[in-house]
SEPADO-393745 format. One record per residue (C-alpha): residue in three letters; x, y, z. Coordinates in nm, 2 decimals, always signed. Layout:
+------+--------+--------+--------+
! resn !     xx !     yy !     zz !
+------+--------+--------+--------+
!  ALA !      X !      Y !      Z !
...
+------+--------+--------+--------+
//
This chain:
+------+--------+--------+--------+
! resn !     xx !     yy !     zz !
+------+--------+--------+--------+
!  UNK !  -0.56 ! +10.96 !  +0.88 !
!  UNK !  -0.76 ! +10.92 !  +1.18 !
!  UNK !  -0.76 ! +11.13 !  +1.53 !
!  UNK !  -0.82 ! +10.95 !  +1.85 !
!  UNK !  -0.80 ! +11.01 !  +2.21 !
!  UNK !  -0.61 ! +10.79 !  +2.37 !
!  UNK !  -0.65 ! +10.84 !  +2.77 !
!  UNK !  -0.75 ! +11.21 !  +2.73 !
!  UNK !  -0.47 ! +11.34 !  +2.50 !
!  UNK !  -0.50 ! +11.33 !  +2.11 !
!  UNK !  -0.35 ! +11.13 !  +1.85 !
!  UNK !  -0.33 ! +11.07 !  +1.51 !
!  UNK !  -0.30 ! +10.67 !  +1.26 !
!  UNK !  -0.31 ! +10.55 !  +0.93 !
!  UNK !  -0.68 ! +10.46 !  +0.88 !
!  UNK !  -0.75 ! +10.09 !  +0.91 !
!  UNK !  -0.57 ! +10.05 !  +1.23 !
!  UNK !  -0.65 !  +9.83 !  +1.49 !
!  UNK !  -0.62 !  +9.83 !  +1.92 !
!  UNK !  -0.34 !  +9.53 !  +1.87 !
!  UNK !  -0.18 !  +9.79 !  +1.59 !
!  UNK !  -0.22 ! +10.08 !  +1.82 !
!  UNK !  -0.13 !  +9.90 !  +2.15 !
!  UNK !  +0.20 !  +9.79 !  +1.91 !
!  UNK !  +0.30 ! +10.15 !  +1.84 !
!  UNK !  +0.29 ! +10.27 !  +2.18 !
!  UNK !  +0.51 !  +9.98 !  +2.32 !
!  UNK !  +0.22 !  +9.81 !  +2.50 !
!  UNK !  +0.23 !  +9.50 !  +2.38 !
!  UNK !  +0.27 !  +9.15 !  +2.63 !
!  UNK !  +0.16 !  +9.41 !  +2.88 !
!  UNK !  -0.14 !  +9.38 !  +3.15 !
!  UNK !  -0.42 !  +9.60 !  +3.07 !
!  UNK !  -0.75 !  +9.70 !  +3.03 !
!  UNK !  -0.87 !  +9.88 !  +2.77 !
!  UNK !  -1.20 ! +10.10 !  +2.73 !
!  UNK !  -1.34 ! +10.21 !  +2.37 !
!  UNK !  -1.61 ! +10.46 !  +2.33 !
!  UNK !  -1.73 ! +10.36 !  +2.73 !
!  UNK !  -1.76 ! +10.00 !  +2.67 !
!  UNK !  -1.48 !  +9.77 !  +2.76 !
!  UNK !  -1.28 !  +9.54 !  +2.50 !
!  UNK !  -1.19 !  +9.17 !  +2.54 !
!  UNK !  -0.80 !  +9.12 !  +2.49 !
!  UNK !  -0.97 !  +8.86 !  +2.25 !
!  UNK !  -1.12 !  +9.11 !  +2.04 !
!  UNK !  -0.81 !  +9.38 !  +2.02 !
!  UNK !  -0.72 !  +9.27 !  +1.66 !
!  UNK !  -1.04 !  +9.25 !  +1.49 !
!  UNK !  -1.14 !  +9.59 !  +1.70 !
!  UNK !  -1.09 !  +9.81 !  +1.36 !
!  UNK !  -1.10 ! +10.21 !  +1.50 !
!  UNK !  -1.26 ! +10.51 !  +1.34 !
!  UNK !  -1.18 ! +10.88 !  +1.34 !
!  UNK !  -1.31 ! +11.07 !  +1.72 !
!  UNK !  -1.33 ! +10.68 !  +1.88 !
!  UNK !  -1.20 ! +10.74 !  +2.26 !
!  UNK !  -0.99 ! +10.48 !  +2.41 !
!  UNK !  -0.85 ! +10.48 !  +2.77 !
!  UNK !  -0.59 ! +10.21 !  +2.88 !
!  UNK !  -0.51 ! +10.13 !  +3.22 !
!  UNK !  -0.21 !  +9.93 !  +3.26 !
!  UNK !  -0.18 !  +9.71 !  +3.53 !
!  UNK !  +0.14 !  +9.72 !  +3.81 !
!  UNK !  +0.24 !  +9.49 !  +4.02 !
!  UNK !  +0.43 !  +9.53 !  +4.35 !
!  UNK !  +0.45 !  +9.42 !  +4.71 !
+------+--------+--------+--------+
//
């Protein structure tokens, strides 16, 4: 197992896991985001091959529309 924090608050994966994996799990697929790992930014391009390791910080900002 791995601990990460994921916009400030912890949680917990199977080692291994990936952003797509993690982005998967907390029902964020399809969505518009941008995400943040350890203070640099990660391509949408990169979020599979993006493996993470135990303490790594992510913070996702999901984008919303209105008018």
């Amino acid at each position: 197992m791995i601990a990460l924090s994921i916009n400030g608050k912890p949680h917990r994966f199977d080692d291994g896991i990936n952003v797509a994996q993690v982005l998967e799990r907390m029902a964020l697929n399809g969505k518009r985001l941008a995400l943040e790992k350890n203070g640099e930014i990660v391509p949408r391009s990169r979020f599979a091959q993006e493996t993470l390791h135990d303490g790594d910080k992510l913070e996702i900002v999901v984008a919303v529309g209105g008018g």
